[in-house]
VOPA-866840 format. One record per residue (C-alpha): residue number from 0; residue in three letters; x, y, z. Coordinates in steps of 0.02 Angstrom, whole numbers, plus 32768, in hexadecimal, padded with zeros to 4 digits. Layout:
// VOPA-866840
NUM | ALA | X | Y | Z
...
***
This chain:
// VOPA-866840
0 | UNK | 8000 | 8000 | 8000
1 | UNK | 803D | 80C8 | 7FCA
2 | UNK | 8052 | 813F | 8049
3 | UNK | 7FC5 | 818C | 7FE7
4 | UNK | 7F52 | 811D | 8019
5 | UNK | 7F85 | 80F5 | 80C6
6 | UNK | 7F61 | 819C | 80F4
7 | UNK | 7EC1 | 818C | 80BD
8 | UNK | 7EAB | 80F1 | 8113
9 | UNK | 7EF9 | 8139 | 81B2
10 | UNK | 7E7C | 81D2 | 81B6
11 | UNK | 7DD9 | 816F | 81AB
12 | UNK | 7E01 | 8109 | 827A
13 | UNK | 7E62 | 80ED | 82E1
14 | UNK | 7EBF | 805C | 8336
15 | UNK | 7E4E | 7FD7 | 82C3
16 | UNK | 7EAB | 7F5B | 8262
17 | UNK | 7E5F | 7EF5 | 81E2
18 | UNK | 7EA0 | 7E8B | 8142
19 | UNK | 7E62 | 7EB8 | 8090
20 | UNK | 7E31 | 7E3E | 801D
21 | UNK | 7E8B | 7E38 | 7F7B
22 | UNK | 7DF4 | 7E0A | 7F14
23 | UNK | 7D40 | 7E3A | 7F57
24 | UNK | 7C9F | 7E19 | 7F0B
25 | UNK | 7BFC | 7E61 | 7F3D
26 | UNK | 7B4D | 7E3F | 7F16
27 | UNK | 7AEF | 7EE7 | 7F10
28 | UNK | 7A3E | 7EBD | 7F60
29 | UNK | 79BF | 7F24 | 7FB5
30 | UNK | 79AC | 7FA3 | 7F32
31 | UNK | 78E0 | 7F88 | 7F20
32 | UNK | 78B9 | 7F6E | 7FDD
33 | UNK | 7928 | 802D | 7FEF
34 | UNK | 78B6 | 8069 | 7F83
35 | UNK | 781F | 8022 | 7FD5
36 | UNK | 7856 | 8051 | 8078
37 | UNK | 7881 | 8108 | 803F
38 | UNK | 77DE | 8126 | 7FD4
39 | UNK | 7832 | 812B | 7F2D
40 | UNK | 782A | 80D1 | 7E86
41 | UNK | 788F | 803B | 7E5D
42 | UNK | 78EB | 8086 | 7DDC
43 | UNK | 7904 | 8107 | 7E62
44 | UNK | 7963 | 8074 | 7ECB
45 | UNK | 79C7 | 8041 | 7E48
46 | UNK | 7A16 | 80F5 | 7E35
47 | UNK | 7A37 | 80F7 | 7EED
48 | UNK | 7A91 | 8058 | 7EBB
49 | UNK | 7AF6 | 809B | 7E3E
50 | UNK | 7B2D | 8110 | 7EC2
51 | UNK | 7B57 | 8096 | 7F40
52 | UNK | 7BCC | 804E | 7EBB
53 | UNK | 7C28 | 80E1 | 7E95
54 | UNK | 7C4C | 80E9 | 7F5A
55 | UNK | 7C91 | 8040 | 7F5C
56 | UNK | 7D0F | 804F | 7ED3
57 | UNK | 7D46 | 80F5 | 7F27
58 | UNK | 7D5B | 809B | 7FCD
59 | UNK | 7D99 | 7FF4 | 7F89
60 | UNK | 7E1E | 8079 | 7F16
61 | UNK | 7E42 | 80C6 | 7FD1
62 | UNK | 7E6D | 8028 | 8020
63 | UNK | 7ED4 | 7FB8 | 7FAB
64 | UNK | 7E4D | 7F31 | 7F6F
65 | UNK | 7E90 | 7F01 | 7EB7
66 | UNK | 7DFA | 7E9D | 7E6B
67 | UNK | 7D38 | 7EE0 | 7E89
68 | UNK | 7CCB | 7E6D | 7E34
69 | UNK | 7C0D | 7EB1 | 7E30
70 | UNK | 7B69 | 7E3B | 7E19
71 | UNK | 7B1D | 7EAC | 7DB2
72 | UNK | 7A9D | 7E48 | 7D46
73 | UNK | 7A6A | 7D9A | 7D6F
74 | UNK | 7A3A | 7D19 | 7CDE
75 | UNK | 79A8 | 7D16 | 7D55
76 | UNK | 797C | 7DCD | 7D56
77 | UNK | 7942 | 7DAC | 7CBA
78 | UNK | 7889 | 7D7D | 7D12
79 | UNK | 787B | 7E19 | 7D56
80 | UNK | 77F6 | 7E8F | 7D0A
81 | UNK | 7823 | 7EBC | 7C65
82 | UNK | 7829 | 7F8C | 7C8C
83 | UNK | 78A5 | 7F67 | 7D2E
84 | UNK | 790F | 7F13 | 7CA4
85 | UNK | 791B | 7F92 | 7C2B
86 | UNK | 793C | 8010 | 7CB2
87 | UNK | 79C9 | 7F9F | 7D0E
88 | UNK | 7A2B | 7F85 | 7C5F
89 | UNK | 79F4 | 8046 | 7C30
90 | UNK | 7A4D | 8083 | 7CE3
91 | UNK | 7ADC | 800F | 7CB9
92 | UNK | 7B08 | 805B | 7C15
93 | UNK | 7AEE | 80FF | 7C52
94 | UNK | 7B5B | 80E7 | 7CE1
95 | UNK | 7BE7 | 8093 | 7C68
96 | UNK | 7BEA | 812D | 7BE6
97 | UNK | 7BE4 | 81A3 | 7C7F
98 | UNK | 7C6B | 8171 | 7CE8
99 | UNK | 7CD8 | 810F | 7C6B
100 | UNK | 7D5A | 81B6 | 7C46
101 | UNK | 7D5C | 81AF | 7D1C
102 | UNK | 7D72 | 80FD | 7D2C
103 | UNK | 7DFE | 80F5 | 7C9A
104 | UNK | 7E6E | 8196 | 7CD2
105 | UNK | 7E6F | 813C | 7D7B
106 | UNK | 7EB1 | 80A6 | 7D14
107 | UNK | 7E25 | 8023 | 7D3E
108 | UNK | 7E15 | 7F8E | 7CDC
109 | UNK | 7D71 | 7F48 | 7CB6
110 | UNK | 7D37 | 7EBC | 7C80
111 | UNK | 7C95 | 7E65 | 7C61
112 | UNK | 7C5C | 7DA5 | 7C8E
113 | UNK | 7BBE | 7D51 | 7C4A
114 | UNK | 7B58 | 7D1E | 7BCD
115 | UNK | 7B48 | 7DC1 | 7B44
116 | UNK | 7AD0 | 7D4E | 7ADF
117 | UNK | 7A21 | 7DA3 | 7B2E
118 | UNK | 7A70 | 7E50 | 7B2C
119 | UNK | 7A57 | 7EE9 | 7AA3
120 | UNK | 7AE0 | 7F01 | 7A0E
121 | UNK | 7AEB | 7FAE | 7A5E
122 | UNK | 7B0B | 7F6B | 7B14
123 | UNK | 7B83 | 7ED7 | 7ABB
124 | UNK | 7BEA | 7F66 | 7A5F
125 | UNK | 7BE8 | 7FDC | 7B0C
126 | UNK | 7C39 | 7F57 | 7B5B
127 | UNK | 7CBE | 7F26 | 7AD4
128 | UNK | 7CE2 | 7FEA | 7AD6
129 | UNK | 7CEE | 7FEC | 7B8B
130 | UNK | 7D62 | 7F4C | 7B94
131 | UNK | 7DC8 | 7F94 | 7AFA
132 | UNK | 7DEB | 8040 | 7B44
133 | UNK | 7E2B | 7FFD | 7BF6
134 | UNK | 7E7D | 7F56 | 7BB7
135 | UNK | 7F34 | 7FB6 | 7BDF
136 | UNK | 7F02 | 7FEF | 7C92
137 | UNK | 7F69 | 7FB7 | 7D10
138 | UNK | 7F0C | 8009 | 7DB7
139 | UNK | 7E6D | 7FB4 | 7DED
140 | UNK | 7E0E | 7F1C | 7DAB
141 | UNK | 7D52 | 7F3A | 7D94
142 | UNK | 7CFC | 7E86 | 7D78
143 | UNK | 7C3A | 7EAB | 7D4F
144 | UNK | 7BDA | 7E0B | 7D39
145 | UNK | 7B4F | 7E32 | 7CC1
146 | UNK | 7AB6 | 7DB3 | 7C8C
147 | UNK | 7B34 | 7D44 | 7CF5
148 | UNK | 7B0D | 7C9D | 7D58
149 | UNK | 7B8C | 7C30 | 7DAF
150 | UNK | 7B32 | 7B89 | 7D63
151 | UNK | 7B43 | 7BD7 | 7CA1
152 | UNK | 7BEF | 7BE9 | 7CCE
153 | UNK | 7C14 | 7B48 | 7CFF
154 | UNK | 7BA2 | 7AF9 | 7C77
155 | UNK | 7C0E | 7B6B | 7BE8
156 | UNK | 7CA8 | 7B15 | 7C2D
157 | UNK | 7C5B | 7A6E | 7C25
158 | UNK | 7C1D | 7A8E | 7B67
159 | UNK | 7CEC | 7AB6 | 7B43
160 | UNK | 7D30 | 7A17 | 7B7F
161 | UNK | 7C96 | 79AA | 7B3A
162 | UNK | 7CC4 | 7A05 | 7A86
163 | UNK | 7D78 | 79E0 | 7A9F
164 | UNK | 7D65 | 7925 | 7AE7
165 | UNK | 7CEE | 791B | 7A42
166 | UNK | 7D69 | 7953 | 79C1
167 | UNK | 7DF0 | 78E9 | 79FA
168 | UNK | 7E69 | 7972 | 7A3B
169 | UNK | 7E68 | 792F | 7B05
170 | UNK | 7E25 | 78AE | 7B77
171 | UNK | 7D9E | 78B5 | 7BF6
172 | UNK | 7E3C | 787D | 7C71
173 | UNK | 7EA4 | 7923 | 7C42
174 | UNK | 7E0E | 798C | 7C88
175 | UNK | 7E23 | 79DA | 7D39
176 | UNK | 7DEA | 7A5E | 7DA4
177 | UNK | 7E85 | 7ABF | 7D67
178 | UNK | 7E4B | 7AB9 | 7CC8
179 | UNK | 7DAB | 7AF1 | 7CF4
180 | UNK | 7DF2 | 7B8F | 7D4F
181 | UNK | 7E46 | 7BB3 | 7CB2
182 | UNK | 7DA2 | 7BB6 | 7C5A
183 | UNK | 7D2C | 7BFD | 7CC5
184 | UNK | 7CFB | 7CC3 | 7CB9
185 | UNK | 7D76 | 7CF9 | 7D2C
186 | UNK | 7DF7 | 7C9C | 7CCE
187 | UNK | 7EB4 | 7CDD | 7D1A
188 | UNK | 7E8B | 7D42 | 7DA0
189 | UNK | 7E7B | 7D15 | 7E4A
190 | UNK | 7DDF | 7CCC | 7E9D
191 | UNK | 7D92 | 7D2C | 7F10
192 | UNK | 7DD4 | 7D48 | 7FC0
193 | UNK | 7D1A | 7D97 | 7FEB
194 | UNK | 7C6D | 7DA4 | 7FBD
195 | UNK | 7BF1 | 7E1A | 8023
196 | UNK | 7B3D | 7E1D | 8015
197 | UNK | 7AC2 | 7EA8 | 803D
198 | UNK | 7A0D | 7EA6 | 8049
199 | UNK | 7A09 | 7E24 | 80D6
200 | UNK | 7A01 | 7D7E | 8070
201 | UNK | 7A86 | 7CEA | 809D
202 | UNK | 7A85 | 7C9A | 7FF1
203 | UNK | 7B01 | 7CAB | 7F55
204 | UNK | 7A7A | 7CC0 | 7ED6
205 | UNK | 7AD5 | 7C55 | 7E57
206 | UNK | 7B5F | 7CD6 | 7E6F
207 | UNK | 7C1F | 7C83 | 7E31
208 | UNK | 7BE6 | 7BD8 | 7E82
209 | UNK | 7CA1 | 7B94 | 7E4E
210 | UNK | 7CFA | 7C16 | 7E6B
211 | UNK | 7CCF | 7C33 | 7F1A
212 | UNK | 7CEE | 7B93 | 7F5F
213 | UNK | 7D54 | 7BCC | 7FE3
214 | UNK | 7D28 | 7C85 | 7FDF
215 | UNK | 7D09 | 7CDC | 808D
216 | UNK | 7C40 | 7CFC | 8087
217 | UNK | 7BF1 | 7DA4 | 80F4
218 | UNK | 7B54 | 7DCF | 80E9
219 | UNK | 7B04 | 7E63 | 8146
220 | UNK | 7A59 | 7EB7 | 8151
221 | UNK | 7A80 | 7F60 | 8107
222 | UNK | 7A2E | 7F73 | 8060
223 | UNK | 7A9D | 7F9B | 7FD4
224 | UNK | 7A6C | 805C | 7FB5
225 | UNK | 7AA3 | 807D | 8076
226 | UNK | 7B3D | 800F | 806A
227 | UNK | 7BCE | 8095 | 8087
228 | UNK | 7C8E | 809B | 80DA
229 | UNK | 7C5F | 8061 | 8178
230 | UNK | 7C06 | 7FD9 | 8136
231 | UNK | 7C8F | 7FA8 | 80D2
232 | UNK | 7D13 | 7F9C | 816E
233 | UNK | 7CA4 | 7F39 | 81C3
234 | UNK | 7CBA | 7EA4 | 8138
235 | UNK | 7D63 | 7EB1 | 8135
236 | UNK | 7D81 | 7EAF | 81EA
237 | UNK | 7D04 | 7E14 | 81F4
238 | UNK | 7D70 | 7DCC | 8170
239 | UNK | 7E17 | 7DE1 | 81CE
240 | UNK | 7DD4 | 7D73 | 824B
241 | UNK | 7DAE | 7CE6 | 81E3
242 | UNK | 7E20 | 7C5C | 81D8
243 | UNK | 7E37 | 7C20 | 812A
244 | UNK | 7E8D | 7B65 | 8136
245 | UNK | 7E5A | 7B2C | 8078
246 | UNK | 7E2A | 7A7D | 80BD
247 | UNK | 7EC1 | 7A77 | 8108
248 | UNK | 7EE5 | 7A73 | 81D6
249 | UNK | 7F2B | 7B11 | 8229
250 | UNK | 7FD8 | 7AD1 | 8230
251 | UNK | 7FE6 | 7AC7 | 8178
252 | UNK | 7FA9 | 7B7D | 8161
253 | UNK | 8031 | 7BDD | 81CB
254 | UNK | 80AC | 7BF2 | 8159
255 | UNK | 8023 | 7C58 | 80F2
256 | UNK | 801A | 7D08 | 8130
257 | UNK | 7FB9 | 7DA5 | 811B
258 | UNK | 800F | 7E31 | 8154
259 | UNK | 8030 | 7E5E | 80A9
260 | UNK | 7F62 | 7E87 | 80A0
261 | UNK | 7F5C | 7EC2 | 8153
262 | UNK | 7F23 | 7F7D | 8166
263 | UNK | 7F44 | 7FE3 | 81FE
264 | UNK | 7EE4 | 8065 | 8213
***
């Protein structure tokens, strides 16, 4: 971590130490029930949304977290009324053309995982744009999962190897789970370390089902417009207190340290 950003980091407590996860994923709910609670219009939750994302990449930025990977759109979301849908993938596109000059001077990457099949050709081209221009950024990694569900995933994998065990060129005994990481969505990065979830619901909601295998799950109450800094400490100091063996027994695991990811502030 810059001195930059420990100053930062130092200004917002004091004598709280907590470890930040490399990789965190979130799935954004609550935005409907906000806008229930507050008398306002779906669509009206879903901006609030938008905003709450914007304050999670500047406080994710702040405190060192490399890969943000969003649930933006489920394959599921589909089923929702048709006019929430247009407006959810009408918000998303405006948010992409508004803040994509921001999010590319700060040097984010982004990059999209999902099925593109259901989409628009405009939305399919905005997002080819959007990868294009921030291929060469080296800050940030901005993962939004779009018309995404862990099970396609794992199904588009399977279709791979079935083609290639069908043409001849490998064996169903050459196929492993390494192979499969390699062909998943996420494909070379890193897994995540954490996945919060707003809204109250304790459930992945077919969200990166092999991916997360071993991923640190918190869920909290808060629904997503409301979810701010303080929030956002509280995961990752109920993170530093997990213990994360990978199957294995404590003794194995203490050569593997995290003060490289550990925060003081």
């Amino acid at each position: 971590m810059n001195l930059d950003i420990k100053k930062k980091v130092d200004a917002v407590e004091s004598e709280t130490v907590f470890s930040v996860p490399n990789h965190l994923a979130v799935i954004m709910d609550g935005n409907s029930r906000w806008a229930e609670k507050e008398n306002l219009s779906r669509s009206e939750g879903h901006r609030a949304g938008a905003e709450s994302v914007r304050r999670l990449l500047k406080n994710c930025k702040t405190y060192g977290v490399e890969i943000l990977t969003l649930f933006v759109f489920s394959s599921e979301n589909w089923h929702r009324p048709q006019k929430e849908v247009r407006g959810l993938l009408a918000l998303l596109v405006r948010y992409l053309r508004n803040d994509l000059p921001t999010l590319h001077e700060e040097r984010v990457s982004i990059r999209f995982i999902g099925s593109r099949n259901r989409l628009s050709p405009g939305i399919r081209r905005l997002f080819s744009k959007v990868e294009a221009v921030t291929a060469e950024n080296k800050g940030p990694r901005l993962i939004l999962a779009v018309d995404y569900g862990g099970k396609w995933d794992i199904t588009e994998a399977a279709k791979h190897f079935a083609e290639r065990v069908a043409d001849g060129s490998m064996s169903p005994e050459e196929i492993n789970p390494e192979l499969f990481d390699k062909q998943m969505s996420l494909d070379n990065l890193p897994v995540p370390d954490l996945c919060i979830r707003t809204g109250g619901d304790v459930r992945l909601s077919n969200f990166m089902l092999w991916q997360m295998a071993y991923t640190e799950l918190y869920f909290c109450e808060v629904l997503w417009p409301d979810f701010d800094e303080h929030n956002l400490i509280k995961a990752f100091s109920d993170f530093s207190c997990r213990e994360r063996r990978f199957g294995m027994r404590k003794s194995a695991r203490m050569s593997i340290s995290m003060e490289e990811s550990r925060v003081p502030i």
